[in-house]
N, C-alpha and C positions, 0 to 999 in steps of 0.2 A: 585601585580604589574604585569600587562602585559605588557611580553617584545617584540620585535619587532617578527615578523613571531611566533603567536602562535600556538599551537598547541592542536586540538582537536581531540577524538576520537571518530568516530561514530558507534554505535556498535550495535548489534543485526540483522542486515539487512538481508534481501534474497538476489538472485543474482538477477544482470541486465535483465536476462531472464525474472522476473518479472518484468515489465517497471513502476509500481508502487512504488516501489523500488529504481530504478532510478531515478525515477521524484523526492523521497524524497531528496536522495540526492542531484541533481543538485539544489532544490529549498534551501535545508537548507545552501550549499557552496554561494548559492547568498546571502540568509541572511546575514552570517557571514562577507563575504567580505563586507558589508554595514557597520559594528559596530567593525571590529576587521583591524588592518594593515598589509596585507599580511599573510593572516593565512594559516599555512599546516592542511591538514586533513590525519590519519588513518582509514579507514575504515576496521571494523573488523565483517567480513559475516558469513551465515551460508549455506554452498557449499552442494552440495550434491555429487560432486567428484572432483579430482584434477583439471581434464581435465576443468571441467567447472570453476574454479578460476582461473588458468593460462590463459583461452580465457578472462574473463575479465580483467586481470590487461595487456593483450596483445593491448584490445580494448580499454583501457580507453582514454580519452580525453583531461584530467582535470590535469597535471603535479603537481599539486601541493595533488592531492590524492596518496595514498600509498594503497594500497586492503593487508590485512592480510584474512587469516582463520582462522574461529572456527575449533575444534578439537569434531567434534558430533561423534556419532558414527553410523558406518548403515553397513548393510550387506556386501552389495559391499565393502565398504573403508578396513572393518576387512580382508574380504578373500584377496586382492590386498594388504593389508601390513601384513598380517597372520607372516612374519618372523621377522617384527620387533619388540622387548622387548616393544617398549610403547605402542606398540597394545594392548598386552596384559597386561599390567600394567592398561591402562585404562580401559579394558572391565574388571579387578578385583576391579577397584575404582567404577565402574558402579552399578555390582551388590552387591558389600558389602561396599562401602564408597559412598555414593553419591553427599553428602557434596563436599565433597573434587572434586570428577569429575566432578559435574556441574562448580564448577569455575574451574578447569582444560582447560575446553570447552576455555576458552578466554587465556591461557596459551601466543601465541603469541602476545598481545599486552603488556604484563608486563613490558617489558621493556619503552614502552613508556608513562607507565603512570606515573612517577616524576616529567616527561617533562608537560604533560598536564593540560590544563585549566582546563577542564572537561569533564567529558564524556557524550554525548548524548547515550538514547536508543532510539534507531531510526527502522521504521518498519511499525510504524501503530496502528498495532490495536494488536500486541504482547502481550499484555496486557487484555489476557480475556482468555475464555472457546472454542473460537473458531476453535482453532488446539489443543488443551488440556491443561493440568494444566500449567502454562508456568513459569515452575522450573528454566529452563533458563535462565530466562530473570531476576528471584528475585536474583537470585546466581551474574546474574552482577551487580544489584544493591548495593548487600552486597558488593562484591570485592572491586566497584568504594568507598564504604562509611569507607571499613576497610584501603584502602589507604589513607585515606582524602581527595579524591577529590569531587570537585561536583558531582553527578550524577544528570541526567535532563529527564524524559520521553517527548520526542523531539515530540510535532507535533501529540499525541496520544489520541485515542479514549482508554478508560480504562471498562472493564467492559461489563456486568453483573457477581458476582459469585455469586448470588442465588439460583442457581440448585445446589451449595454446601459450605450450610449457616454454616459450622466446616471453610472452606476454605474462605472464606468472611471476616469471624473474622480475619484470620491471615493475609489477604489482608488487611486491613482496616488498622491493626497496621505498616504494613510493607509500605505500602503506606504514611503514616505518617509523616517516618522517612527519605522519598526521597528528596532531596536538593527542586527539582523542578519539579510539575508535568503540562507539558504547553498543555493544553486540546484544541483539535481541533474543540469540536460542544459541543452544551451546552447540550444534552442527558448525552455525559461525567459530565459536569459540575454537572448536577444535582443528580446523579446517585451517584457519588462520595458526596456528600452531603449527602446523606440519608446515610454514611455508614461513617460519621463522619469526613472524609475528604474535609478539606476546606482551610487548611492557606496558604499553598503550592501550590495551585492550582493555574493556571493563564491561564485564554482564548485567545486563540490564533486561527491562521488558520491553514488549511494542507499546510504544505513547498510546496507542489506539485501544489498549485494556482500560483507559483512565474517562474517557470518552462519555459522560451522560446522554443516554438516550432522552430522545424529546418525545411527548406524544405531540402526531400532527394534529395541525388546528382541524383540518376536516377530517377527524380520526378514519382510520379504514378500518370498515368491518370485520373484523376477524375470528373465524369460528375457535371455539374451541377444539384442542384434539387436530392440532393440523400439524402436517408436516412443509418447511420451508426448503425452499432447493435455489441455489445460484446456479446457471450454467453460462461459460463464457466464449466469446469466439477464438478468445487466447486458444483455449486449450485444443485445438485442431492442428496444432502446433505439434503436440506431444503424445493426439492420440489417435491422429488422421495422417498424419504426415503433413499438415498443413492445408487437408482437403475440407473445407469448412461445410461443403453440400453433405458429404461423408456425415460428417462429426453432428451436424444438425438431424441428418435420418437417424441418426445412433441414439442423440440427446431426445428426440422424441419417443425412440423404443423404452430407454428409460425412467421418461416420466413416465408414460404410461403402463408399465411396468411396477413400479411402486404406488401407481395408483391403484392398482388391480390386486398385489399385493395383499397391501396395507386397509386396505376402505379406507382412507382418510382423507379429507381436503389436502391437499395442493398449493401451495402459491410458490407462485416463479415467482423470486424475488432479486431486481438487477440492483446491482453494485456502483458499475460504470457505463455510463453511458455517453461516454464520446465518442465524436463523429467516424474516428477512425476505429473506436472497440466499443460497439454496445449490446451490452447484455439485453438488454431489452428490444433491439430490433431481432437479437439473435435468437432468444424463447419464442417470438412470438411466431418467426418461421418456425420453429420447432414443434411448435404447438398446430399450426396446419397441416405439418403431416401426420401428426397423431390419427389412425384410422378409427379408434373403439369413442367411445364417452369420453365427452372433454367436461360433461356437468358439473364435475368435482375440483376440474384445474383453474386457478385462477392468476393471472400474470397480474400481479402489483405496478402502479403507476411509475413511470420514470421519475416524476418530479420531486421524489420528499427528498430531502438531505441525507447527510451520513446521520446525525444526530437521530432523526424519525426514520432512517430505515432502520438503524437498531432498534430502535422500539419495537419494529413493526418483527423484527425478527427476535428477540423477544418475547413474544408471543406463544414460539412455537413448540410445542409439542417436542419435536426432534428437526436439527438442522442440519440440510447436507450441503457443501459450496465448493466451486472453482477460485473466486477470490479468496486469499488468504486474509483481507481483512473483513470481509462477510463472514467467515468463521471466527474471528477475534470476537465481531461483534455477537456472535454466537454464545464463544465460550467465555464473553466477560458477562454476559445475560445470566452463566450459571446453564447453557443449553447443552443438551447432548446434541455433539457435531460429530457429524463424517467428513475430512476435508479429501478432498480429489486433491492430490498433493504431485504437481510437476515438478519439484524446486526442494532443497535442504530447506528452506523456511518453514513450511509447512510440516514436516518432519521432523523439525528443532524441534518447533515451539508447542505438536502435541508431545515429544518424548520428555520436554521440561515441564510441562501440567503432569501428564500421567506415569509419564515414567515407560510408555511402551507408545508405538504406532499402530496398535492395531484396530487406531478408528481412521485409520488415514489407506487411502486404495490409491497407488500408482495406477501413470497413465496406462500400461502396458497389460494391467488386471481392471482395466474400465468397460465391463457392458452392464448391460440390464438384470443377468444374473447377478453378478456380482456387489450390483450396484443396493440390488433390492433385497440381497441376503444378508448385508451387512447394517442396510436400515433394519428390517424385521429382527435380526438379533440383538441390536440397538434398543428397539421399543421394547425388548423383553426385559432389557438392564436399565431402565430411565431411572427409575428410582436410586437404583445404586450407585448410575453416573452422574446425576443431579447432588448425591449430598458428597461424590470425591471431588465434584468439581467446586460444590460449595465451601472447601474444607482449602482447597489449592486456590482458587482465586485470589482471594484476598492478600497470598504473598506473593501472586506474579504483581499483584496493582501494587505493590510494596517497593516490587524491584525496580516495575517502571517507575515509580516516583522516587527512587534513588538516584534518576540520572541526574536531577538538579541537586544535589548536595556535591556527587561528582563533580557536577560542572563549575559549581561556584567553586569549588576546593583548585580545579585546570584554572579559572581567569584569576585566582590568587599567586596563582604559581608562576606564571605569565605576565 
């Protein structure tokens, strides 16, 4: 029985720094208001320090969100509480209990989960090989399943664990046993099939198509006829071998590349920017090795939100991006995008809009030729990709807002 103002927990998150992140949320709070009466939300993150959790629950917007932290551990956080006893209680369950510390990690939402409908693991793509084994995130699975409540992986691209087929098996089974797995792009879908997982699945869209861009209060000038580009330091990962000085003389060839191209204005537009991944410390070394005219490039401020960076990108002309949710916010604008696609997610979810990936360039076919031949034939088709995108959006934002009739239909069941 849902009683009036429910109460869900969304959990696993990064910060708002990541504007991917945020866009889930804003999108999944609009789902719920759609299917539930006056719902509260917990959201329980994964900080990378105080100062950065207290800026977001300072900033938040959404009165009816509550921001918690995880309790991870990292170097910084140990030496800054070094005198507290649960410091060091935890860094002993870490290395000799790990059971026990992975659900530790969620410690402050215990209390609210008696109260709760269910709990979302909300995130993305927390669900693969991507950032490593993501021990994390099965530990919340188990906790949400040994309270009895739902758990739901919210909005989630799942997978590949093939590069470790011992770890796949215990994915397969553990995947199984999840209340509900609401699959973003049918790569998941399929992907998840071949590994036995099926009854629990359900297609859905990314929360982040549902997403209302804001214009900013000090709007940013934006020319007309531009073209928007993300580039991240993730990806030196997949196209440097991990060489970031590499990847940065490359992303400079690039931009300046399709500036030369194209004549068009420019803006580097960052996504995330935390301490440990920002797009925007990362353009802007990028942008100093640029040797020709930088007159035309211009880097977007770090500070607007996910809401006003979709605006801001929006805007543009044609969009190219690293983040898979800078291209969401792209292709829910109705924008023609190129996604630099490392990952099945980005190759789902342009083959469910279009039906082909042939606006998506692996890391493997990533330089400046390629980068720049794919925009130019792009401008040549804006018109035509602008009204199949216009014609396909409106039933991805369909599908994503079908995950809340799902879900009330799982906490009935339950």
């Amino acid at each position: 029985m849902i009683e009036d103002k429910p109460l869900f927990i969304l959990a696993g998150n990064g910060p708002y720094e990541n504007r991917g992140c945020e866009a889930i949320v804003r999108g999944t709070v609009k789902i719920l208001r759609e299917y539930f009466p006056d719902p509260r939300f917990v959201c329980i993150s994964h900080f990378q320090s105080e100062e950065q959790f207290r800026e977001q629950c300072t900033r938040e917007s959404d009165r009816a969100i509550t921001h918690l932290t995880s309790h991870r551990l990292n170097k910084k956080n140990i030496i800054h509480t070094a005198w507290k006893p649960k410091t060091w209680k935890a860094v002993y369950r870490y290395f000799f209990k790990r059971d026990a510390f992975n659900k530790s990690v969620y410690d402050d939402m215990l209390p609210y989960i008696p109260e709760a409908e269910a709990i979302l693991s909300i995130g993305g793509d927390n669900y693969s090989l991507d950032y490593g084994i993501p021990t994390l995130f099965t530990a919340l699975d188990d906790l949400a399943l040994s309270h009895g409540k739902p758990i739901i992986l919210w909005g989630a691209s799942v997978g590949p664990f093939d590069a470790m087929p011992e770890y796949e098996q215990y994915m397969s089974s553990h995947l199984q046993d999840i209340t509900g797995i609401f699959a973003r792009e049918s790569e998941t879908i399929r992907y998840l099939e071949s590994i036995g997982v099926v009854r629990n699945v359900h297609p859905v869209a990314d929360p982040a198509f549902l997403m209302d861009p804001v214009k900013p209060k000090d709007e940013a000038s934006i020319e007309n006829g531009a073209i928007g580009i993300n580039l991240s330091p993730l990806m030196a990962r997949y196209v440097t071998g991990g060489d970031v000085e590499k990847w940065s003389a490359l992303s400079a060839i690039i931009i300046e590349e399709v500036a030369k191209r194209t004549e068009m204005p420019i803006y580097l537009i960052p996504h995330v920017t935390s301490p440990h991944s920002d797009d925007h410390v990362f353009m802007q070394k990028a942008i100093s090795k640029i040797q020709g005219k930088k007159g035309n490039i211009t880097l977007i401020h770090p500070n607007y939100n996910a809401a006003e960076t979709k605006w801001i990108v929006s805007r543009m002309t044609l969009f190219a991006g690293a983040r898979t949710h800078s291209t969401i916010a792209a292709l829910s604008s109705g924008i023609p995008t190129l996604s630099f696609a490392y990952s099945i997610k980005s190759q789902g979810i342009n083959r469910d809009i279009f039906g082909h990936t042939d606006f998506c360039i692996e890391p493997t076919s990533l330089n400046a030729g390629a980068v720049s031949d794919r925009i130019v034939s792009m401008l040549n088709e804006t018109t035509a990709i602008r009204s199949d995108l216009g014609s396909r959006i409106p039933g991805v934002q369909k599908m994503a807002m079908s995950a809340g009739m799902g879900l009330k239909r799982l906490i009935e069941v339950n």
